[in-house]
N, C-alpha and C positions, 0 to 999 in steps of 0.2 A: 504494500500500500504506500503512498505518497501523498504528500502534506503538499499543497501550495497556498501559502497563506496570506491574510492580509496585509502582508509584510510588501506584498509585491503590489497592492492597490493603492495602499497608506503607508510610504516608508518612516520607519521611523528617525530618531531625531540623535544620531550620534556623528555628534563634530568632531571635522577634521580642521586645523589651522591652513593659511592661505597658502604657508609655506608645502604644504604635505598637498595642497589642491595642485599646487604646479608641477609639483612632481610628478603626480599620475594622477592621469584623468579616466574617470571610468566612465562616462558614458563617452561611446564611441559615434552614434549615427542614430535617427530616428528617421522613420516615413512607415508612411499608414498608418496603423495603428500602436505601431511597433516603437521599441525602442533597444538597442544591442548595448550592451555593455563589456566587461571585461574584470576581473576580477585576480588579487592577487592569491600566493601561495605562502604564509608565512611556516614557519615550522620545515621549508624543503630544506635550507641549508642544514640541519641540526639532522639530518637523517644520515647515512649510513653509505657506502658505493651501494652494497648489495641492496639496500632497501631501494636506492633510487633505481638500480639497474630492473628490480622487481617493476616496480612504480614504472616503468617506462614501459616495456616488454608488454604489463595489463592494458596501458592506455591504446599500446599500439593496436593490442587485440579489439580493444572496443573499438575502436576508430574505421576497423576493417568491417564491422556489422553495418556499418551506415546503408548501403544499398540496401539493403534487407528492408529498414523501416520504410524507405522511398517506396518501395514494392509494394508492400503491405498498407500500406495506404494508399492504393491504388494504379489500378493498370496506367500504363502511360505518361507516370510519373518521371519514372529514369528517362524515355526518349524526350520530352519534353525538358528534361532537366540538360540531357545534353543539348539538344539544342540551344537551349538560351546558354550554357558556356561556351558553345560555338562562337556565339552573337560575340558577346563581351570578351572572348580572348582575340578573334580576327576578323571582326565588323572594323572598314576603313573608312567609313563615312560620315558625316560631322553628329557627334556623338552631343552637340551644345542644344539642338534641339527639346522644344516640348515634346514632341512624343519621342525620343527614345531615352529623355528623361523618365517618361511614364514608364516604359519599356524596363529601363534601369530600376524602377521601382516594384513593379511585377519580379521582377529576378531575386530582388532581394527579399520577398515575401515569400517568394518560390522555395529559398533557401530555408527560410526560417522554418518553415512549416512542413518540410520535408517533404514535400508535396503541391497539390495545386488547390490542397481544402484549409482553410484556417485551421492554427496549431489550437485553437479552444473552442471556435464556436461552431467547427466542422463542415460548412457552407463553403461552396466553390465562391475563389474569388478569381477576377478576370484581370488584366491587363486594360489600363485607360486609353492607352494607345489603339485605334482602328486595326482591325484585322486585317487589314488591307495594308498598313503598314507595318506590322509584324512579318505579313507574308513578305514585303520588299527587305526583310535582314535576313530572315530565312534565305531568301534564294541570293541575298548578294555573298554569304558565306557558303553557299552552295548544298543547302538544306533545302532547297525549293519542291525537290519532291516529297516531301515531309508532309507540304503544306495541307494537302485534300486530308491527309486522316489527323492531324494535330489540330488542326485550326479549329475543328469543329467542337473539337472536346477542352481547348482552353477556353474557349466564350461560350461552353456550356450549352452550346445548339444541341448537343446529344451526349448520351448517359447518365447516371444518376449525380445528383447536384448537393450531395450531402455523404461526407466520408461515413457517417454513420448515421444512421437516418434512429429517429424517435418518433416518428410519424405512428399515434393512435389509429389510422384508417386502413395502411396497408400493410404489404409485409416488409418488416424491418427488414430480413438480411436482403432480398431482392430488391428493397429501394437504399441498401449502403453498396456503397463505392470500396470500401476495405475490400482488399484482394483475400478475403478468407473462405472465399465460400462462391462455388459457381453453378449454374443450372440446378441448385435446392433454393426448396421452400423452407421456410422457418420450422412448419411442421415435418418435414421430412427431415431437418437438423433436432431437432428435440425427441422425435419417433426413434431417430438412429441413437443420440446416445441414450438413449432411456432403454435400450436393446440390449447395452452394450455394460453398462454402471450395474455395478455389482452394489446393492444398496444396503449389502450386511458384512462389508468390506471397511473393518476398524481405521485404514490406511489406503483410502482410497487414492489414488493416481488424479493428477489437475486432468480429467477429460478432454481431449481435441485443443489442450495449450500449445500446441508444436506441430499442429496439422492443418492443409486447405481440405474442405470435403466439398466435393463434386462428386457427379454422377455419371457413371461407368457402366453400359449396355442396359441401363435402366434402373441401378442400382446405384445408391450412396455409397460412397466408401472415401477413407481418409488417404492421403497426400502428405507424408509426414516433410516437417523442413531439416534434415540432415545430410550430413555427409554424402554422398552420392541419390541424394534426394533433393527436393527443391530447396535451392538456395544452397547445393553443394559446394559452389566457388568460394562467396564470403564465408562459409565455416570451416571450409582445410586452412583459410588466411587466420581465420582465426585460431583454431587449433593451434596452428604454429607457431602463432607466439604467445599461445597458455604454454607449450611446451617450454619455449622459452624462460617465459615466466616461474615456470614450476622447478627449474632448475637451478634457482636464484632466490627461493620461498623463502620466508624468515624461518619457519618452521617446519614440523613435519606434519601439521593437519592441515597447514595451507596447501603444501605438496599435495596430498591425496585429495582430498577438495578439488583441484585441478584436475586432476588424472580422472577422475569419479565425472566432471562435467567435461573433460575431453571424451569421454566414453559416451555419454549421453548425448553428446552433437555426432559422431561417428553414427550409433547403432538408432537414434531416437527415440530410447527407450523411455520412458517418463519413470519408470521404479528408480533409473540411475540419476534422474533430476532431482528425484526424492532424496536418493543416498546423496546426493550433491550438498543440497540442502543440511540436511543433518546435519554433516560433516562442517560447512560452510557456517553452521550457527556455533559450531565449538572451536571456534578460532576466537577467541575474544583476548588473546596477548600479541600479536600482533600489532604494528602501528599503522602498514597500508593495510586495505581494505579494496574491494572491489564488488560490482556486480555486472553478471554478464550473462545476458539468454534472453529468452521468451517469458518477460515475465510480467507486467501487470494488463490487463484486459478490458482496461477501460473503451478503447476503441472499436472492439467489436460489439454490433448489437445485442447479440447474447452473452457477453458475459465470459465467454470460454475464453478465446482465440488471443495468446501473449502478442503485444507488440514487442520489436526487440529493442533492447537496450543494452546501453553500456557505462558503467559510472568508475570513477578510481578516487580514492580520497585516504588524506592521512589523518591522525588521530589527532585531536587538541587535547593534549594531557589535562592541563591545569583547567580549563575551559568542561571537560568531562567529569569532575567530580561530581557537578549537581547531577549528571544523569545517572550516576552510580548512585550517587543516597537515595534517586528516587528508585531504581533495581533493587536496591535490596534492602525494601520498602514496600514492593511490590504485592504482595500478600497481605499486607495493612489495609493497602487502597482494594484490593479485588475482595477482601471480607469487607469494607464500609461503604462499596458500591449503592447505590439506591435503587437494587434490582432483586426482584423474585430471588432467595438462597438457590432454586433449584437450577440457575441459570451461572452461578458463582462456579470459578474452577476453585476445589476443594484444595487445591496443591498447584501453585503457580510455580514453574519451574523454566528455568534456564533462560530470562526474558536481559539482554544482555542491551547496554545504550550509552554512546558516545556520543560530543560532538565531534564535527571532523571540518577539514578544510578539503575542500573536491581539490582534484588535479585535473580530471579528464573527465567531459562530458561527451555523451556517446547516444546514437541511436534516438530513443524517442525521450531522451533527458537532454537534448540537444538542438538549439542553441536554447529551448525554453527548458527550464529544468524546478524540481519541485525545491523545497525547502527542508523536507522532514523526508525522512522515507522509513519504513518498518514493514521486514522480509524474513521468513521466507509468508509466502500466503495461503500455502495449504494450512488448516484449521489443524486436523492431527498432529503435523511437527510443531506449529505452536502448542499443541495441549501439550504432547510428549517431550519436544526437546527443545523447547523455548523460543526467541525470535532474536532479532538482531535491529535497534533502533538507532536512526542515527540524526541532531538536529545539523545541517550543516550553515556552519559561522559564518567561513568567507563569500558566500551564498547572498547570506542575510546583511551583510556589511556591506556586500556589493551595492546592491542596492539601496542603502541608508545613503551610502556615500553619493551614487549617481543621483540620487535626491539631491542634495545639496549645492548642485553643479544645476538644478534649475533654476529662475526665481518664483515660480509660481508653487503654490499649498495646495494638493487637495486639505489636508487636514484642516489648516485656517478654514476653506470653502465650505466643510462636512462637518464639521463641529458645529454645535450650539452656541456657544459662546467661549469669553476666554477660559474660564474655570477648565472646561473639558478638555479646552487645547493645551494649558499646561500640565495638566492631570496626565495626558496621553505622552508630552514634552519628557515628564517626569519618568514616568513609569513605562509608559508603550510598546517599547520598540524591546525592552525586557520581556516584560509581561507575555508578548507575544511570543518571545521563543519562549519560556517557560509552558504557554498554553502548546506549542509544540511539540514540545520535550515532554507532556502528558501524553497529546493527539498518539503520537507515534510510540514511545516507552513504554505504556501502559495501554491506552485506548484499545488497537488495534487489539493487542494482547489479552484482553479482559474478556470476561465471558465464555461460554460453551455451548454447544448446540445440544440438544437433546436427542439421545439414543436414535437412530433413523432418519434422521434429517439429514440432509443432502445441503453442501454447499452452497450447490447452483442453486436452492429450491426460489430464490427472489429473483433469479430470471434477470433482463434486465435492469431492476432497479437496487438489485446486490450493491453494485459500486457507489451510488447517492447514499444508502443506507447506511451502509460500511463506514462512509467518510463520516455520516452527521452519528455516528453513537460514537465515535471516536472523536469529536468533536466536540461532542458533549460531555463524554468521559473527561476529558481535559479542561472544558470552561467550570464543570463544576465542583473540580480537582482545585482549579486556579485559586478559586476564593477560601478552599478549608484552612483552618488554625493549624491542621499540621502540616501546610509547606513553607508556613511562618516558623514553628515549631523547629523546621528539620535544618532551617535556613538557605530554604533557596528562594521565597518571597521576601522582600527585603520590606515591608511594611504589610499590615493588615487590610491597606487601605490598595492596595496595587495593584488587585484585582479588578480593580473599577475600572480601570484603564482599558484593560481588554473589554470586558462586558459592553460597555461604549463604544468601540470599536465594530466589536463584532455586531451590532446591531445594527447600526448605520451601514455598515458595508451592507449586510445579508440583506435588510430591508429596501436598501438604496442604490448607498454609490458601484456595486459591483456591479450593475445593468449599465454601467457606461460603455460596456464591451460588447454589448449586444443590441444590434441591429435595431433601430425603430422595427416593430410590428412582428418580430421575433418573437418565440417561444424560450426560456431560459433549457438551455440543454445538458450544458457540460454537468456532469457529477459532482466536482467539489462548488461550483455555484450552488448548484441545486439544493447541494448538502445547509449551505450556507443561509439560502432561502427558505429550506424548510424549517429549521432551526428558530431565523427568525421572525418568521412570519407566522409560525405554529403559536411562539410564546406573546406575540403581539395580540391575536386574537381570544388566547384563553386569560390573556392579564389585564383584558381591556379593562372589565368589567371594578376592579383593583386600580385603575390606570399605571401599570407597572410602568407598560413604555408607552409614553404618549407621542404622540403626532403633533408639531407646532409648525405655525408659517410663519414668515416674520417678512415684511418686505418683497412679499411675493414668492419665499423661497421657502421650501419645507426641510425641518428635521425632523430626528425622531432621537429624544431623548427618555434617556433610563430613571425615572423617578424611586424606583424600589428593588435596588441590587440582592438584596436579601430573598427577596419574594420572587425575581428573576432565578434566583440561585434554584430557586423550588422547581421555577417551570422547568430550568435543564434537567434538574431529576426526575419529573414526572415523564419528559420526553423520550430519557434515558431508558427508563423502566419501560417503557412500552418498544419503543426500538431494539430493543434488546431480546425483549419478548417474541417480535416478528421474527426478528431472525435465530432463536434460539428454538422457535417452534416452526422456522419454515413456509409462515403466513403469509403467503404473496398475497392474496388480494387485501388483507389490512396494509401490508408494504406498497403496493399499487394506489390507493388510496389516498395515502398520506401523500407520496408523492407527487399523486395528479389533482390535489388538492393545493397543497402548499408550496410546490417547490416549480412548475413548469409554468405558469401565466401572471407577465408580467402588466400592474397597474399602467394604463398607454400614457396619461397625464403626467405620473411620476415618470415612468420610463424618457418620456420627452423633456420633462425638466431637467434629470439628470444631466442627458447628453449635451442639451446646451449651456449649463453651467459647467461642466468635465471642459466642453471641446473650448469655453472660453479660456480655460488655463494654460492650453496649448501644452496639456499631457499626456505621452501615450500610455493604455491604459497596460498592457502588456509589455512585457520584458524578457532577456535573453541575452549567453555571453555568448564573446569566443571563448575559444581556450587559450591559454598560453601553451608554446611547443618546449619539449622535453628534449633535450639536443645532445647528443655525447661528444665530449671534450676528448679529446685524442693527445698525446702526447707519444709521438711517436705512429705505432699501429697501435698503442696501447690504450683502452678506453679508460682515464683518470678520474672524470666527473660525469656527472648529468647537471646540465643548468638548464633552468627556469628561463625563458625568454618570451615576455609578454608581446603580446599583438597588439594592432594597433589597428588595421584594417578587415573590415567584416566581411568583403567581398571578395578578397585577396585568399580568407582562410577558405572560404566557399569553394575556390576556383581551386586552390591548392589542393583541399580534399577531395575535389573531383577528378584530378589528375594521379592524386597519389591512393588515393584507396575504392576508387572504382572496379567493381569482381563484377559485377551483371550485365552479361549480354544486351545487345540493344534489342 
């Protein structure tokens, strides 16, 4: 699971001096809605050769998965993507112009999103520039016979217009664009694993995470992505530099962890993703870290289907303590939960939480990447052999900082008044990883399903669900006297900061990202919207959180944090409930009540107050490159060499870790 939190809507408020602003600047480019930044690596010098040679050897493997994500987000992606680096490497014609400025702007969007669907709101976007003059770059770099089958699917004249479709009327998988599934119906994907799922299986396998299913002489059957199976190019790249990697481990369960998911891209087995996994949660001395596969499924309509990803990050020792008091703690908080006992794990084991600083972002954490992540996601190796959480710093600093480099607040804009602004000044940008460092440390981890219950059983709205009890686990973690107690709240009052926060975004400002006349889709909105819109309605009558105008402009402020506190418990206790008993149509419910239709008058207020401040609402790095220092033939160091150009890394990753066929 993955956190993206308010942190990237609302930065918060940690200053740097003007002297430390010249020196490095982290926002690098903005257009659309977008905005790239770049983020440092503190803690590389202080590492080790072998740990950096490790560290390098992992990024390299993840960096070799990129065509994979492209794919999987739909056909046409990669030819279209070469294409437009065609343009931009050897287009000779005056480049000063408005439209191949628009042109230049499409590419860059193209890059971000890995694709030709936005990286959150899943909707084709087109190119401003005339198809007609697209077609004139195509053919002056000699792509012109491209033109009759590309043209028509970037301005959306033909195929489906949403990487994942949510559409109540028809069929999800046959109106999504994700390459996961071809000539099936939604019912003939649910008929087939419901065939296949052994539902009295302690340790069941993630179903169809690592496979396309199509239909073969009139029959369903899977398409596994391995080694001499689909996408066998990018997984022998990649393979070979786990090997690499695993040659150069800090230890010996990192070693085998390797070996155990080298085997599992080879053979496709999912038992050996499992043994991966295990293995992979009992490495917690180590200082790099990694993740690499088919792993979270937000992007398919049902739920199953891993996008890939690739992440690398080192540890923040001193920075890690608070996640450690809150682990082994953990058994406090999952007995004082505010949920039914028969839904409590009786023995919380092996729930392990760092912060880290990433080094290498990868696949579908790249260039947009989350804040929080907590892995592995099978429900059994969290019950049996714990999880692995992680809040990442230079992530969340990035950000704080590229804030500072603008002059314009949403925060001033989205708050009430001053009180809340410095309340949020004070506290916020804390508060928020803390509510993080629950979401993920604990959240995720918390609870158990009841004997027979099936993962999948919430279908598609598993992933909204998952985010908002995890969400709630943490906000209503945030405000108890024992994170005062344990000292990782540095006041009793510091909780309010979040609670403030989180209401206004969920209620409001996070609809700046979505389209006038839009439905709200993504899962962590959704998650954010149900949350706050569920406790708006049932605290009206209380007026927990009121609704105020003021000069034409609407807030929504928190009048009774206490009694707020109550509504996340009571929300908790039911959310937990669905998914502990497998109750989709209450999880359906709640969902298509609270979390998917947006107020049009607020929605429209929003967007013109947002777009007044000339902020993009979205965010994304590059990476810095990982270089080896030679002395001699002899490899001496690894340095850190930050980037500076977003388009430059695009074009470079496309030249150097391209595996897919056109």
């Amino acid at each position: 699971m993955i956190s993206f939190g308010a942190l990237a809507i609302i930065a918060g408020c940690q200053h740097r001096t003007e002297e430390e602003i010249q020196e490095f600047h982290y926002l690098l480019d903005e257009f659309a809605d977008l905005k790239v930044m770049r983020y440092k690596v503190p803690g590389w010098e202080d590492l080790t050769l072998q740990q950096k040679e490790y560290a390098y050897y992992l990024a390299e493997a993840a960096k070799y998965g990129r065509d994979i994500l492209w794919d999987q987000n739909g056909d046409y992606n990669i030819k279209i993507r070469h294409v437009v680096e065609n343009i931009l490497n050897n287009y000779q014609g005056n480049r000063e112009t408005v439209e191949f400025q628009q042109f230049e702007t499409y590419a860059k969007r193209l890059f971000f999103s890995n694709g030709r669907f936005h990286h959150y709101a899943e909707d084709l976007f087109r190119p401003e520039c005339s198809s007609y003059y697209l077609e004139s770059l195509m053919e002056a770099v000699g792509d012109g016979d491209k033109c009759s089958r590309l043209i028509p699917v970037i301005y959306g004249r033909n195929g489906n217009l949403q990487r994942r479709s949510t559409s109540t009327d028809g069929d999800i998988v046959q109106l999504s664009a994700v390459n996961f599934y071809d000539g099936v119906t939604r019912q003939e994907v649910e008929d087939y694993y419901a065939s296949i799922a052994d539902p009295d299986d302690p340790t069941p396998i993630s179903y169809g995470l690592n496979t396309k299913v199509v239909k073969e002489n009139g029959k369903v059957v899977e398409k596994p992505w391995k080694v001499d199976g689909i996408y066998s190019r990018p997984l022998r790249r990649i393979c070979e530099q786990l090997e690499k990697a695993a040659a150069v481990a800090e230890n010996d369960t990192q070693k085998r962890a390797l070996g155990l998911l080298i085997e599992y891209y080879r053979t496709g087995d999912l038992r050996k993703w499992d043994e991966f996994n295990v293995e992979w949660v009992k490495d917690t001395e180590g200082t790099v870290d990694f993740i690499n596969g088919f792993v979270e499924d937000y992007n398919d309509p049902l739920g199953r289907k891993g996008a890939w990803e690739g992440y690398v990050n080192i540890k923040d020792k001193a920075a890690s303590e608070r996640t450690e008091i809150l682990c082994s703690n953990a058994q406090w908080f999952e007995d004082n939960a505010p949920i039914d006992p028969r839904f409590k794990k009786k023995e919380v084991k092996g729930i392990t939480a760092k912060v880290v600083n990433a080094v290498c972002l990868a696949g579908d954490s790249y260039p947009s990447t989350p804040i929080g992540i907590n892995l592995p996601n099978a429900d059994w190796i969290r019950k049996e052999h714990g999880s692995k959480s992680v809040t990442i710093a230079n992530i969340t600093h990035a950000y704080d900082f590229a804030a500072e480099e603008s002059p314009a607040s949403a925060l001033k804009e989205f708050a009430y008044d001053d009180a809340e602004v410095e309340l949020y000044k004070k506290y916020g940008s804390y508060a928020d990883e803390i509510h993080t460092d629950l979401h993920e440390c604990l959240g995720h981890g918390s609870g158990q399903l009841l004997p027979g219950v099936s993962t999948t059983a919430l279908g598609e709205y598993s992933s909204a669900l998952e985010e908002a009890r995890a969400d709630l686990f943490g906000l209503y973690y945030t405000a108890d006297p024992k994170m005062v107690e344990l000292g990782i709240m540095p006041d009793p009052e510091a909780y309010k900061a979040e609670y403030s926060a989180y209401i206004r975004n969920g209620l409001f400002v996070q609809f700046n990202r979505v389209e006038l006349g839009r439905p709200n889709t993504e899962a962590h909105m959704q998650n954010r919207k149900l949350i706050a819109e569920w406790c708006y309605e049932k605290g009206a009558k209380d007026n927990v959180i009121e609704k105020k105008v003021r000069d034409g402009k609407t807030y929504f402020v928190v009048n009774d944090f206490e009694a707020l506190r109550g509504l996340f418990a009571e929300l908790l206790a039911e959310i937990q409930r669905i998914k502990s008993e497998g109750d989709y149509q209450a999880g359906k419910k709640l969902i298509e009540t609270y979390a998917v239709n947006i107020d049009p008058e607020l929605h429209k207020e929003v967007k013109i107050r947002y777009n007044a401040l000339n902020l993009k609402p979205y965010g994304g790095f590059i990476n810095p490159e990982i270089v080896p220092v030679y002395k001699g033939k002899k490899i001496v160091d690894y340095e850190i060499v930050y980037k500076d150009n977003y388009l430059e890394q695009m074009l470079e990753y496309g030249r150097k870790y391209a595996t897919l066929e056109l």
